[in-house]
C-alpha positions in Angstrom: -76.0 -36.6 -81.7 -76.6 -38.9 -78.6 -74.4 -37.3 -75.2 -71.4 -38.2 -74.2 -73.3 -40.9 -71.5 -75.3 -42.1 -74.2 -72.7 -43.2 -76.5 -70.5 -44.5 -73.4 -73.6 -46.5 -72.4 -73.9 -48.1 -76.1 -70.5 -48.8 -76.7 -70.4 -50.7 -73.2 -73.5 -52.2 -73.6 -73.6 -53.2 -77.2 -70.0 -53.4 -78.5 -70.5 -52.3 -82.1 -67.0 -51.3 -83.5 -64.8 -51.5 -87.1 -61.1 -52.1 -86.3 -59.0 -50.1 -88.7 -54.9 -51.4 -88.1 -52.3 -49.6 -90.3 -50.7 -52.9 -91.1 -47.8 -50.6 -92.6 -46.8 -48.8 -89.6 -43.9 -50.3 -87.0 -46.2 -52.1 -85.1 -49.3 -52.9 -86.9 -48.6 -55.9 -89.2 -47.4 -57.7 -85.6 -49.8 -56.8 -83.4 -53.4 -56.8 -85.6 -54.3 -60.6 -85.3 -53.8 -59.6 -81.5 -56.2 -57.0 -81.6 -58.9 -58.7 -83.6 -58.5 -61.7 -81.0 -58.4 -59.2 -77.7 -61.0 -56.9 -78.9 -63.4 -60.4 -79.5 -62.7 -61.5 -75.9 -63.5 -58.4 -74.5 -67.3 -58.9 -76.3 -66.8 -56.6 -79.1 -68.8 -57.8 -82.1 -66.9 -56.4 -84.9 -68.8 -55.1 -87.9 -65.4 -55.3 -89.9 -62.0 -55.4 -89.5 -59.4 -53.7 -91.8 -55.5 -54.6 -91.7 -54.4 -51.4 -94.5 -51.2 -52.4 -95.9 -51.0 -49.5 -98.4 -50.9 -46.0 -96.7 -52.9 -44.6 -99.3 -55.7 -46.2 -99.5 -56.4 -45.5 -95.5 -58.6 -42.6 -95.7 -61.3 -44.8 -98.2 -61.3 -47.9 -95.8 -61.6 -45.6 -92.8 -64.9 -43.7 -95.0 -65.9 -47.5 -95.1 -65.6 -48.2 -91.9 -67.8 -45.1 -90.7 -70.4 -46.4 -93.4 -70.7 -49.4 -91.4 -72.5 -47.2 -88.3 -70.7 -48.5 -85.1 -70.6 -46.4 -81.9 -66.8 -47.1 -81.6 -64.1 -47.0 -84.2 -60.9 -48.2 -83.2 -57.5 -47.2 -85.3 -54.8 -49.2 -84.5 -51.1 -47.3 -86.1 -49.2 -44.0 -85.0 -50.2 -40.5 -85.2 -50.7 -39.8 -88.7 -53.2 -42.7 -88.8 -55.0 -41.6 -85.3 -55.1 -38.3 -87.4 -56.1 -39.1 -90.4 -59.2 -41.4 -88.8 -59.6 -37.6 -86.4 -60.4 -35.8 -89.2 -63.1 -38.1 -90.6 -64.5 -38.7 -87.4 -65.1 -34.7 -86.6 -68.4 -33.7 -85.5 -69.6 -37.4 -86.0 -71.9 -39.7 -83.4 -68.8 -42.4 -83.5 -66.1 -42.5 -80.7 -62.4 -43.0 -81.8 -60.9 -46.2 -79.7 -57.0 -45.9 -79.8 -54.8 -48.5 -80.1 -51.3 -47.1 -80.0 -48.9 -48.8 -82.2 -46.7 -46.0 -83.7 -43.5 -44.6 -83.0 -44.4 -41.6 -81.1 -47.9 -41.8 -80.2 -48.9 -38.2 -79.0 -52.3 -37.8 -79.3 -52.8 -41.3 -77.0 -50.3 -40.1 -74.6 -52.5 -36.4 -74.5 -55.9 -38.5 -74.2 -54.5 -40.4 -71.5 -54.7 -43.7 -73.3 -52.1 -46.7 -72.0 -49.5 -47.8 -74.4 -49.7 -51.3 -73.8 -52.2 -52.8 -76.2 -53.9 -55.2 -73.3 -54.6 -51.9 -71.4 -55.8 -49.7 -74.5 -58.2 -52.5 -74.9 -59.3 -52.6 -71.6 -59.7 -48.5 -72.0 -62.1 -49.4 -74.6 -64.4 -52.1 -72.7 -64.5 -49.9 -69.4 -63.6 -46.4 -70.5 -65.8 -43.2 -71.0 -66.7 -40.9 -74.5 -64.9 -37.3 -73.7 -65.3 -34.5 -76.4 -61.2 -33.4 -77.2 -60.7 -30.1 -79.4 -59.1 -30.4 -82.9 -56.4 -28.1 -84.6 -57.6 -26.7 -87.9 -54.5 -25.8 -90.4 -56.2 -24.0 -92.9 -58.9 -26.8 -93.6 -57.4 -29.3 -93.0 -58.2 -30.6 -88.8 -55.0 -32.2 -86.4 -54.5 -33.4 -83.4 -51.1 -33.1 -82.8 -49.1 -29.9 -84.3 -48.3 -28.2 -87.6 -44.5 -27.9 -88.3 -42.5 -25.1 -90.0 -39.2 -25.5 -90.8 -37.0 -28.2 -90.7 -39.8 -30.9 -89.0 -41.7 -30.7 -92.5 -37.9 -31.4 -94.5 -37.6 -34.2 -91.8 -41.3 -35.5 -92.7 -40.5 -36.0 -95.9 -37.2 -37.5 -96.0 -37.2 -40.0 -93.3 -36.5 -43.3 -94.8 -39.4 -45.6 -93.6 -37.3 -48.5 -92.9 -35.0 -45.9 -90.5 -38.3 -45.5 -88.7 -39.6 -49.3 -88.5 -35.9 -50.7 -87.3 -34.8 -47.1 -84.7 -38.7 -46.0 -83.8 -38.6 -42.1 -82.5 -34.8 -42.3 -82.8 -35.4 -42.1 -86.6 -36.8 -38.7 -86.5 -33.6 -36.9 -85.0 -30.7 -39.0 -86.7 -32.7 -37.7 -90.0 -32.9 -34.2 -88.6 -29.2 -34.1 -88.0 -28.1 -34.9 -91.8 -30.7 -32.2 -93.3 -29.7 -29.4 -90.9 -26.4 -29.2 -92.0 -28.0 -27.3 -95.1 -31.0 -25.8 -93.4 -31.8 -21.8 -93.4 -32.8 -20.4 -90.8 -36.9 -18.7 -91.1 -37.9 -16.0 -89.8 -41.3 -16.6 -88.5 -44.1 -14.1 -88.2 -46.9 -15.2 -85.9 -50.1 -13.0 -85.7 -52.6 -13.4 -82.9 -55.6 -10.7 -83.7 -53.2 -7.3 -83.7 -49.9 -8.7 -82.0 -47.3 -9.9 -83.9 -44.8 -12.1 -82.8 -41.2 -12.4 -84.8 -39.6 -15.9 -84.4 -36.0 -16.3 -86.5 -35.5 -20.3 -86.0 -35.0 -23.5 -87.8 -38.2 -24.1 -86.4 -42.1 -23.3 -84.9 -44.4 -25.5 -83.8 -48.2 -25.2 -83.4 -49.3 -27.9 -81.3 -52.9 -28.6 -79.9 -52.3 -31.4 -78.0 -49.6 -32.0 -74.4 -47.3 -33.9 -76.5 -44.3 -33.9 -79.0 -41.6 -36.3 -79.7 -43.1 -38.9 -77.3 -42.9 -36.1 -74.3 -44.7 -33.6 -72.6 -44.6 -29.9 -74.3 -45.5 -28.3 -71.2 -47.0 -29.6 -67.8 -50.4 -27.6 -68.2 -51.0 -28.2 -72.0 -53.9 -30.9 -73.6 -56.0 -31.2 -76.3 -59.3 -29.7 -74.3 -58.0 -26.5 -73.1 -59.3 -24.5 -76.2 -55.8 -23.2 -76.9 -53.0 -23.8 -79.9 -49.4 -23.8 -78.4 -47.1 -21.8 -81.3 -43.2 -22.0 -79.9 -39.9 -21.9 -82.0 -37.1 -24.4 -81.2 -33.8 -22.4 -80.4 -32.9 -19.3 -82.8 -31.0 -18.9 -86.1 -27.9 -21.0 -84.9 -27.6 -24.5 -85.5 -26.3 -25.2 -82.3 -29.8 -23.4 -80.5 -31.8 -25.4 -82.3 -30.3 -28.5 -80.3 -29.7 -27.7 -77.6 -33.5 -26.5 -77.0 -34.5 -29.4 -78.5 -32.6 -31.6 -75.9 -34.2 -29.0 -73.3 -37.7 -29.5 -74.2 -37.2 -33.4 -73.6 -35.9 -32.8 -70.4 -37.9 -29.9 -69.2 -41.1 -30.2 -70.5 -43.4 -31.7 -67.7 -42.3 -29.0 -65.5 -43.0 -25.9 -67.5 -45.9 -23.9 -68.1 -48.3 -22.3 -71.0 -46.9 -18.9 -69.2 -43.4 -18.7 -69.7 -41.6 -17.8 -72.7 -41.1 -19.0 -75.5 -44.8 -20.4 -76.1 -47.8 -18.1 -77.4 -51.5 -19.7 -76.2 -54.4 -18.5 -78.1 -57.2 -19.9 -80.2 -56.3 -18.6 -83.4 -53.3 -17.3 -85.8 -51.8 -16.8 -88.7 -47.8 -18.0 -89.7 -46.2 -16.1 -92.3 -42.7 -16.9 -93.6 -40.1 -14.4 -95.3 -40.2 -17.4 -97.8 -42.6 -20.0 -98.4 -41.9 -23.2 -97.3 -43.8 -26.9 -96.9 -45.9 -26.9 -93.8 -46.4 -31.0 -92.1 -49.4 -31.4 -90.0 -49.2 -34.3 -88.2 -46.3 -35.6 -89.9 -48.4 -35.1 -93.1 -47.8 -32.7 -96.4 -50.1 -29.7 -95.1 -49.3 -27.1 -97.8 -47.2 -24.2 -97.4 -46.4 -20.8 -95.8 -48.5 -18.4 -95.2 -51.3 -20.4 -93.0 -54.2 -19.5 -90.8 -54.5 -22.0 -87.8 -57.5 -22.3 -85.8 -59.3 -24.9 -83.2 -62.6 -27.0 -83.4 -63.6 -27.1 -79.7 -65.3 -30.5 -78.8 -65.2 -32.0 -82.5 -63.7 -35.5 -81.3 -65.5 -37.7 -79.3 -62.6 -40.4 -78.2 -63.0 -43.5 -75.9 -60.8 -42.1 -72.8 -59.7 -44.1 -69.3 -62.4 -43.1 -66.3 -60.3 -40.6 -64.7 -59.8 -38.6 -67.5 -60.6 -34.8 -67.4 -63.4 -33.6 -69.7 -65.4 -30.5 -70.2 
């Protein structure tokens, strides 16, 4: 594995890089010819380039893509394809390269990463390799958050077109129809011998700084070796709202210390019922589940003035 400077110094000096674009997602069939074309002026030489148009067949070209040995891999779609190419890309001498072109686009916001696709770019010609922590649910490794509770209902019943025509605004319009049936849980989370009794509609476990599109907290990233676990609201309805419309308008200014939010490395979530677990907006299994970190298992092309350990 070279260092951090090494790879910066490679992917600067000799441009290697596969681009990856989920073709499928809101903003990838659009915007790929751009990328190709803006990655080229920028002096990339690209071993490959890859516009996916079938969501299933993304993990194989991204295992492709790797084959090919370049220093930089850019992914080009929202977060389930940032996360999918994060988990193939663990513990490997290859930087990620974002291109944010999803809905919500977390895991760029947490890295510091521009949402304009002129400025990514530029991110990638002039940035620096950092090392960012992954989440680990069960085996499976995140970047974002696993969801219990009605985010993994959501996950799987959002209608794809809802999401391509309304972006983020998809997410809750779908939310509102489902929890007209939804039970509340109650939620057991375990940190070594505490135990921490949640009743909700919902618990996240987030390793990055951002859900929904906003800040979680104003303290939290994805390099502060620590999981976030935090229910939304209690066993009304009505809680689960309004502390949902809280969070969007609080979250910059609160803090890993106040309540509700449990930081620690490690835990397990057990359920008085099992129920479908999403990671990253992905099926992730279900209830119980141990969740864990990998500390420094992502190298990712970041802006200059980026923090890094």
């Amino acid at each position: 594995m070279r260092t951090k400077e090494q790879l910066t110094e490679a992917i600067r000096g000799e441009r290697r890089a596969v681009l990856v674009v989920n073709a499928h997602s809101r903003r990838g069939r659009q915007l790929y010819e751009g990328a190709r074309a803006r990655l080229a002026e920028a002096g990339f030489t690209l071993l490959k380039a890859y516009p996916v148009d079938r969501p299933q067949e993304l993990p194989e070209i991204l295992a492709e893509a790797i084959g090919l040995g370049p220093d930089l891999l850019v992914a080009g779609g929202g977060d389930g394809t940032i996360s999918t190419a994060a988990r193939l890309l663990a513990h490997r001498d290859i930087a990620l390269g974002l291109l944010p072109l999803g809905t919500t686009n977390n895991f760029a916001r947490t890295a510091g990463i521009p949402l304009g696709l002129d400025e990514a770019i530029a991110v990638l010609a002039e940035g620096k390799v950092i090392d960012l922590d992954l989440g680990l649910a069960g085996d499976q490794a995140f970047t974002n958050h696993v969801g219990v509770g009605l985010s993994a209902e959501v996950m799987l019943k959002a209608p794809p077109l809802l999401k391509r025509v309304l972006g983020k605004v998809a997410y809750p319009l779908t939310a509102l129809g489902l929890l007209t049936r939804h039970r509340p849980l109650r939620i057991t989370v375990r940190t070594g011998e505490r135990s921490h009794v949640f009743v909700s509609h919902q618990v996240y476990v987030a390793n990055g700084g951002h859900h929904a599109g906003r800040p979680i907290t104003g303290d939290a990233n994805a390099d502060d070796r620590l999981l976030i676990a935090y229910p939304v609201g209690g066993p009304a309805k009505i809680q689960l709202l309004r502390e949902t419309a809280r969070n969007a308008a609080t979250g910059p200014r609160r803090s890993l210390r106040e309540e509700p939010f449990l930081a620690v490395d490690e835990l397990w979530l057990e359920t008085d019922r099992p129920v479908r677990v999403e990671v990253d907006g992905e099926p992730g299994g279900t209830t119980p589940l141990r969740v864990g970190l990998a500390a420094n298992a992502l190298r990712v092309m970041a802006p200059l003035g980026v923090p890094d350990r």
